[in-house]
N, C-alpha and C positions, 0 to 999 in steps of 0.2 A: 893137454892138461892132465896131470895124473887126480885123479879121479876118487883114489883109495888113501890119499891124505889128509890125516885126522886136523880139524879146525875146531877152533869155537864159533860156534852160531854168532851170528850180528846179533841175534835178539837179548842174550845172553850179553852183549859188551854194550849195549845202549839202554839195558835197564837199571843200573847204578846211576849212572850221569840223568839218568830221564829221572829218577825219583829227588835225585840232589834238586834238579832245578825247579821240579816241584816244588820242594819244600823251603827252597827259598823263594820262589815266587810267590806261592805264599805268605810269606814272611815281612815278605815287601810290600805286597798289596794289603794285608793288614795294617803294617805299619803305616803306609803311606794314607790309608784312609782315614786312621782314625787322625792324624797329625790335619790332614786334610780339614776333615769336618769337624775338627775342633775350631778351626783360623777361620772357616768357611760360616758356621754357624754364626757363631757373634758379628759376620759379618753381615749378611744376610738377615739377625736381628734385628741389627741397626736399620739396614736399609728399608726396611719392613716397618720399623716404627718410624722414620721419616715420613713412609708414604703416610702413612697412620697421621700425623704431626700436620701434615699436609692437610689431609682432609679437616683435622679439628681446629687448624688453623684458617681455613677459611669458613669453619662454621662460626668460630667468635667472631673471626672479623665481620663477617655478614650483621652479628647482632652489633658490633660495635658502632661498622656503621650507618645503622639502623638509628642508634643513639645520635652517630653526630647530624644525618641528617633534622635530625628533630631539634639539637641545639642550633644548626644552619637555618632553618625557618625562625625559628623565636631569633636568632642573632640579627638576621636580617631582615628583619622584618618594621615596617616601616611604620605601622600601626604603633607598635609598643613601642619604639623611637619617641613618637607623638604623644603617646600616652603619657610616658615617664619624664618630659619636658615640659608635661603641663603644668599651667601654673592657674589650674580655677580655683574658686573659692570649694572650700572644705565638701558641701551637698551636692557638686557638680564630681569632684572628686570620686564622691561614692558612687554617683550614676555610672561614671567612668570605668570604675571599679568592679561592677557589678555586670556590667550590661556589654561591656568591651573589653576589658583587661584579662579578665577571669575567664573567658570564653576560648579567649585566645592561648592562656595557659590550657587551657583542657582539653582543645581541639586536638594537639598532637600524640596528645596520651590512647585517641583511639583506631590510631595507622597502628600503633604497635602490638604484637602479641607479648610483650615482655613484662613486668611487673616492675614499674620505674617510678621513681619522685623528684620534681620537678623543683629546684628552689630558686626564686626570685628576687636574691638581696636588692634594694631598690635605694636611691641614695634620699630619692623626695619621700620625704616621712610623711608629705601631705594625705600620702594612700596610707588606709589601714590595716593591719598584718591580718592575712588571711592564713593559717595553716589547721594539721590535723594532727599531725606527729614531729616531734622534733626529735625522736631518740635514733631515727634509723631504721625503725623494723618495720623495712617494707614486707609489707605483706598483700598488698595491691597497687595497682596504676592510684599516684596523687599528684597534684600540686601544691606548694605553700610561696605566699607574698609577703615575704619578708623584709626586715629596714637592713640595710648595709653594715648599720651600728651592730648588726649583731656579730660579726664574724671580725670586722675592723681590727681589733683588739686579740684577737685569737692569734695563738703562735704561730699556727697552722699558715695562717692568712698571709701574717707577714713575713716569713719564709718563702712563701709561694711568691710574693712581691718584692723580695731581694733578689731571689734566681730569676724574676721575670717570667716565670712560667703561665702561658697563657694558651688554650684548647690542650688540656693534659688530661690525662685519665690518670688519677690519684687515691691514696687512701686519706683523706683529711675527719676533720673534728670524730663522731663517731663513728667512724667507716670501719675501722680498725676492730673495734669491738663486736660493732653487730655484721662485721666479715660482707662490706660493701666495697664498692669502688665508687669512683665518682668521676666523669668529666664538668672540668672545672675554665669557666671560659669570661672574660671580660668583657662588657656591654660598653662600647662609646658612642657616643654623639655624633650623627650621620652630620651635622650641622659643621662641627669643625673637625672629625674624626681624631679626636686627641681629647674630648672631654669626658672621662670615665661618668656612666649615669646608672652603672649595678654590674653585679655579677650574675651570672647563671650556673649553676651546680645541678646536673642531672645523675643522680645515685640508682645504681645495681646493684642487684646481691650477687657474690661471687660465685656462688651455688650456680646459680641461674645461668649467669653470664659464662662458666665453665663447664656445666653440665655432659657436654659429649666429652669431657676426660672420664666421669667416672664408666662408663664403653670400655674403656680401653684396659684390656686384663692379658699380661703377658707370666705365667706362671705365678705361680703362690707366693712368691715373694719379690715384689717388684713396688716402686714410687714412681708417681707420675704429679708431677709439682708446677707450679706456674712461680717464677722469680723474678725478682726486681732487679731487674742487670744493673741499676744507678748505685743499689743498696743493699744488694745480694741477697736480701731480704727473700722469705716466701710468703709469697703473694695467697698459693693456693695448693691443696694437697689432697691427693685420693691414694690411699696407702692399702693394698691388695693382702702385705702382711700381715697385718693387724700389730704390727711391733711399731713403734717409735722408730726405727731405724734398722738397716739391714744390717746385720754384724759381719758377714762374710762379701769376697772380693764379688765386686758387679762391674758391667757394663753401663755408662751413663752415655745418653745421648740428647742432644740439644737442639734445639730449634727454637728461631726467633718469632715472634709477632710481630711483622713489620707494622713500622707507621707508631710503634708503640714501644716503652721503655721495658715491656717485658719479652719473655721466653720460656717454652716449654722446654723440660725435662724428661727424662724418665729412667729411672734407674733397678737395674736388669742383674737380679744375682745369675752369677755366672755356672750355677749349678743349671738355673733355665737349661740356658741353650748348648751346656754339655753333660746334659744327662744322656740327649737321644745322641752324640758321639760316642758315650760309655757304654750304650744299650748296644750300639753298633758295632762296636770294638769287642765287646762280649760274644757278640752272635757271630761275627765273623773268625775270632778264634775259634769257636767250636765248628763254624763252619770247614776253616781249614784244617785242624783236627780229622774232623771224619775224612775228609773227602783225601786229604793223605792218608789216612789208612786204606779208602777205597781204591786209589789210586798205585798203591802198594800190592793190596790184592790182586787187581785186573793183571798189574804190570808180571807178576809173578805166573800167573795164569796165563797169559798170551806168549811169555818167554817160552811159555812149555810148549804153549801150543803150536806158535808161530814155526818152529824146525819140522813141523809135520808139514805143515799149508803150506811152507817154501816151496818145497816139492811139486804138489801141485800149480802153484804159481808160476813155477820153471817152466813144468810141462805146456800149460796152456800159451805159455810166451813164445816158446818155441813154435806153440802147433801154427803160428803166428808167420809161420819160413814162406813166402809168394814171393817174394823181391828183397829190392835192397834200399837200403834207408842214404842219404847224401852224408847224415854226421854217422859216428862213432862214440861209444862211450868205452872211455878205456879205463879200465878199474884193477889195480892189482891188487891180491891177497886170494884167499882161500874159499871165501864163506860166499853166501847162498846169494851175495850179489854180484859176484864174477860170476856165474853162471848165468844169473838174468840179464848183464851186460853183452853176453856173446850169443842168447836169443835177440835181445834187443838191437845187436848190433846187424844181423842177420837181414832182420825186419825193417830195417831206417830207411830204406830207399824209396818204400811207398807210402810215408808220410805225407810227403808234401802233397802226392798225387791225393788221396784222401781225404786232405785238408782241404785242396781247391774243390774237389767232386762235393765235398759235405755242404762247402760254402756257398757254391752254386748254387746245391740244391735248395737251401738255406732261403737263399735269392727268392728263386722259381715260387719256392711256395707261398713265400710274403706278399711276392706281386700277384698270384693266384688269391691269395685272402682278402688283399683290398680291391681286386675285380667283382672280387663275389659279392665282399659288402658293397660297392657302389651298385650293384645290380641288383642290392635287396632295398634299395630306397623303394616303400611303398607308395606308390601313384592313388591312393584310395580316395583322394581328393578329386581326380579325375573322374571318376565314377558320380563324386556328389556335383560336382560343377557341368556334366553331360546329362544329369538329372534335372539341376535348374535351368540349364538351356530349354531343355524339354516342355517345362513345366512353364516357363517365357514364351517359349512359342505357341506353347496350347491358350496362351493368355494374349497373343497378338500383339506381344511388346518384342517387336521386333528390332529397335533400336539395343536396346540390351541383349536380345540375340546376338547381334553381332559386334558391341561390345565385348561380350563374354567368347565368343568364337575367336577374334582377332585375341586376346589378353589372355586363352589359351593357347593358340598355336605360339606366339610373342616367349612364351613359358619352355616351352617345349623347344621352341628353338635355340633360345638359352642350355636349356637342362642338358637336350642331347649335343650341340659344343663339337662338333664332328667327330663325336667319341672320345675328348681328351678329357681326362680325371683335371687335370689342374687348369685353371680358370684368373685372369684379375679380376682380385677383389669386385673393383668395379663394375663386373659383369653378372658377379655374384650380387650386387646389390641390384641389380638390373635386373636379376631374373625376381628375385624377393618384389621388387615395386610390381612385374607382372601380376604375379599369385596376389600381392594386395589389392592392386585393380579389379580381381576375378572377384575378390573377397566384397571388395565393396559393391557390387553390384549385388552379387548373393543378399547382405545382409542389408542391404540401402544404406551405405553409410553410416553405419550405426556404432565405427569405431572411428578413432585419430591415429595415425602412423610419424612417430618421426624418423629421420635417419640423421646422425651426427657423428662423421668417419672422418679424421685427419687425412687431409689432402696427399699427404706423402705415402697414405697409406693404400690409395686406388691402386698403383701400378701394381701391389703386390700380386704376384699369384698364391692361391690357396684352391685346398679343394674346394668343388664344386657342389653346392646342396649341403652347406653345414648349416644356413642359416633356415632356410624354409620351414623345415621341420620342427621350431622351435616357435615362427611365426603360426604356424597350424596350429602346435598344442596351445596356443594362446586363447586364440579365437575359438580353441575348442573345448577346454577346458577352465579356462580362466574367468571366464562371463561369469560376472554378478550385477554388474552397475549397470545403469540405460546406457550409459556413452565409453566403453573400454580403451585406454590410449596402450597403444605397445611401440616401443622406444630403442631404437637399434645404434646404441652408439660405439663406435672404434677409436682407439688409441695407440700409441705404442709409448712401450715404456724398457729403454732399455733394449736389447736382445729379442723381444716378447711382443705379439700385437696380442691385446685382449679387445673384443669383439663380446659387450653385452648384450643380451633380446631380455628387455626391462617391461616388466606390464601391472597395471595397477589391479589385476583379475581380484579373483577370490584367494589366490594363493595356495599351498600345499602346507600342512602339518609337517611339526618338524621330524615325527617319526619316521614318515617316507622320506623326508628328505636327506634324515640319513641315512637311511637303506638305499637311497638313490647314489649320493656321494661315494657311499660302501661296494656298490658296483649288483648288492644283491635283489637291484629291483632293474637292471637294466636288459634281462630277459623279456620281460611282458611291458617294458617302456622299449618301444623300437627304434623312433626317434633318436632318441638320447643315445642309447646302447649306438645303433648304428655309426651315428656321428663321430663319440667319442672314440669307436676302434679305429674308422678310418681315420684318424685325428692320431691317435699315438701308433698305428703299423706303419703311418706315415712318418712321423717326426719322432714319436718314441714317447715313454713311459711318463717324462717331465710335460708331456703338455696334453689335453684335452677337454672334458668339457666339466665344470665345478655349477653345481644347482643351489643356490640358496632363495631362504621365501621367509614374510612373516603373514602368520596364517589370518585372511582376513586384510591381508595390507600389502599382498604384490608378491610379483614371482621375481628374479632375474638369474637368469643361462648365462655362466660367464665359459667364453671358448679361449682356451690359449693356447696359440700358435708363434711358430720362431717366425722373427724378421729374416727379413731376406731379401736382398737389395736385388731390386726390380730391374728385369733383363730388357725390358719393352718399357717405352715414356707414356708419360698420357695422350700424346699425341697420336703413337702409333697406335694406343689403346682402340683411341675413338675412330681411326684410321681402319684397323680391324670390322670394327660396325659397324662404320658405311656413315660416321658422323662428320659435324667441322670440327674443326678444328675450336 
């Protein structure tokens, strides 16, 4: 290769095409974002005031049917049936009136927290009209007992009696005015259920009955409307603008009130939710701005630099000469990457070896780290259960000595497993029921255990002593109540076994609990730390152990582990430990 042939530098022919595709990727990514969050915005408006619509939709409805149950008691009601078909003379009427009629209107007025009026058209005039207000302006829970005569004649009435409409929520005689609504329902005769004997009219104020609209505030100029889908009509309005109406292009979105002839609106100038597009589109041009000029500087700066550091980069490639590589890179031309191709090419032969020796050792050391962790599970429980033996035996209760002796060794024969890390599940639950046996003798019983593991899920294997350590922190830290239950249920779901230890303790705050989650409390938690490394140096970074608590209301250890179809049956399981089948 001659050697003294003048070239241009690579660096030198990749910094014009490197700055172009800057500055259109820029270009692009600008563009595309703001087009983006412009479509995206209103979209996400919408679906935001859905959820919105959602919730104030089943807030009316709750109070609507609040109202109809109260009309469903007076409609059905068998008393007033009786009442309004009597036929006594006039002073039997009044007692009737007084002492049962009226009690029974005003009974329902105190289930509600709402501010409702109760009207009673009645067809037997033998009763005498009891009211307080006829104009509409509720201003508190009332009843009034009215003659049928009085509405008969009204347009309102006999409109509502041509269309047939009967349990409707309406605006009739002055509802309109003093901005009420009304369910408006027909009373017949249980006797032949076809002889009309009044009406019932229970009136809202729309205020009232709408209130969680006025909540709802999406920029400075937006409507939020209740309409009468029958009549297009608005029914009800809370206007954020303070204008009569928005002058510029908006977003409207709809939702219905089932069960009911209305539906909410709201209407969304379009400035809202493409301001913060413009705000973004602004910032990101100045962003790309600078960062092309920065990016022009660097590039300018490294061109220069870069014919210096080839040099270097050659040499060290080179110094790189032991063997030979199996590929070849063949590159023809002049500049500073034909030369690093024929170090490189030089050097290829001990890649692969390298790669395996790295891989290896890779190996070597993983299995070395989940040794060591298995061999840091702290036994400290042993110490306290050879303490209570002790203290059993100085006490002459020798039946729970050897309780506690047989329900340690039973433990430990478990635990040590002929030295193998992986275990069936089901032996792991085997050993956990040991350590609970030791436990209940320790504390007399003073807690409940349950275990609740999908049958498919015993033959699995998993490591050994994941669960233990989380039944300890329980009992160890978790006591508040006379009787603690700790609750071990498995599942799988999927690809996944999740494996809870649920306890109704005292719980942990949620600020360790996110420093626990965060990994930065898992030094001085051994348990936990322990668990969770052999858990992902085993299976990897997508599974190990997840802590949630509410503080005062229970812990639960959730472990995730990959499924893996079970090489040994349950049969051979219990085969293994000397059980039947």
């Amino acid at each position: 290769m001659n050697q003294s042939r003048t070239y241009v530098p690579f660096s030198y022919k990749i910094m014009i095409p490197y700055l172009l595709l800057i500055m259109l990727t820029e270009i692009f990514i600008g563009s595309y974002t703001y087009t983006r969050l412009s479509n995206s915005s209103s979209v996400l408006t919408e679906l935001n005031m859905k959820m919105t619509f959602q919730q104030i939709t089943n807030n009316i409805l709750y109070q609507l049917q609040d109202v109809q149950q109260i009309s469903d008691s007076l409609f059905q009601s068998t008393e007033i049936q009786k009442y309004l078909d009597s036929d006594e003379d006039p002073f039997d009427i009044y007692i009737i009136t007084r002492d049962q009629l009226l009690p029974l209107l005003a009974a329902p007025l105190q289930s509600t927290r709402n501010n409702i009026q109760i009207m009673l058209y009645v067809k037997n005039e033998k009763y005498q009209e009891v009211f307080k207000d006829l104009k509409g302006n509720i201003q508190e829970k009332a009843y009034n007992l009215l003659y049928f005569s009085r509405i008969e004649n009204e347009e309102w009435f006999k409109q509502l009696t041509v269309k047939k409409l009967d349990n409707q929520w309406l605006q009739v005689d002055t509802d309109l005015e003093q901005h009420n609504i009304s369910l408006i329902r027909k009373l017949i005769s249980f006797n032949d259920y076809q002889t009309e004997i009044g009406y019932l009219r229970i009136s809202i104020r729309l205020e009232e009955l709408f209130q969680s609209l006025n909540s709802v505030r999406v920029g400075e100029h937006s409507i939020v409307q209740v309409r009468d889908k029958t009549t297009s009509n608005i029914l009800y309005q809370v206007n954020t603008s303070g204008e009569e109406k928005i002058n510029e292009p908006y977003l409207t979105v709809k939702h219905d009130i089932p069960g009911t002839r209305y539906g909410l609106e709201i209407l969304v100038s379009d400035q809202y939710f493409l301001k913060e597009a413009q705000d973004i589109r602004n910032v990101t041009l100045t962003v790309c701005i600078a960062s092309f000029l920065i990016m022009l500087f660097i590039g300018i700066l490294v061109a220069r630099l870069s014919n210096r550091r080839m040099k270097k980069i050659i040499s060290y490639v080179r110094s790189l000469r032991s063997g030979e590589f199996r590929k070849r890179i063949l590159i023809s031309g002049h500049d500073e990457f034909a030369q690093i191709a024929v170090a490189f090419n030089e050097t290829a032969s001990n890649i692969d070896h390298l790669i395996q020796t790295v891989y290896l050792q890779k190996i070597n050391v993983k299995e070395a780290e989940l040794e060591a962790l298995q061999a840091q599970i702290n036994p400290h429980f042993l110490y306290n259960t050879l303490s209570s033996i002790n203290s059993l035996a100085n006490m002459g209760e020798t039946d729970k000595v050897s309780a506690m002796v047989t329900g340690l060794a039973k433990f430990y024969r478990l635990t040590l497993n002929d030295g193998r890390i992986m275990i069936p599940l089901v032996n792991e639950l085997e050993q956990v029921k040991s350590y609970i046996e030791i436990q209940k003798i320790k504390y007399a019983n003073r807690f409940d255990t349950f275990i609740e593991v999908e049958p498919e899920l015993l033959e699995c294997e998993v490591i050994k002593l994941i669960l233990q350590p989380f039944v300890e922190n329980a009992l160890k830290y978790a006591w508040h109540v006379d009787r603690l239950t700790v609750k071990i249920v498995g599942r799988r779901v999927g690809d996944h076994i999740f494996i809870s230890v649920i306890d109704n303790g005292i719980g942990i705050h949620r600020d360790r609990i996110r420093e626990i989650n965060s990994n930065q409390l898992m030094i001085s938690s051994c348990g936990i730390s322990n668990v969770n490394d052999r858990i992902r140096l085993r299976y990897g970074d997508d599974y190990g152990v997840k802590v949630s608590s509410f503080y005062g209301g229970g812990t639960t250890v959730l472990l995730i582990l990959p499924y893996e179809q079970p090489k040994t049956g349950i049969k051979d399981i219990r085969k293994m430990r000397g059980e039947d089948a």
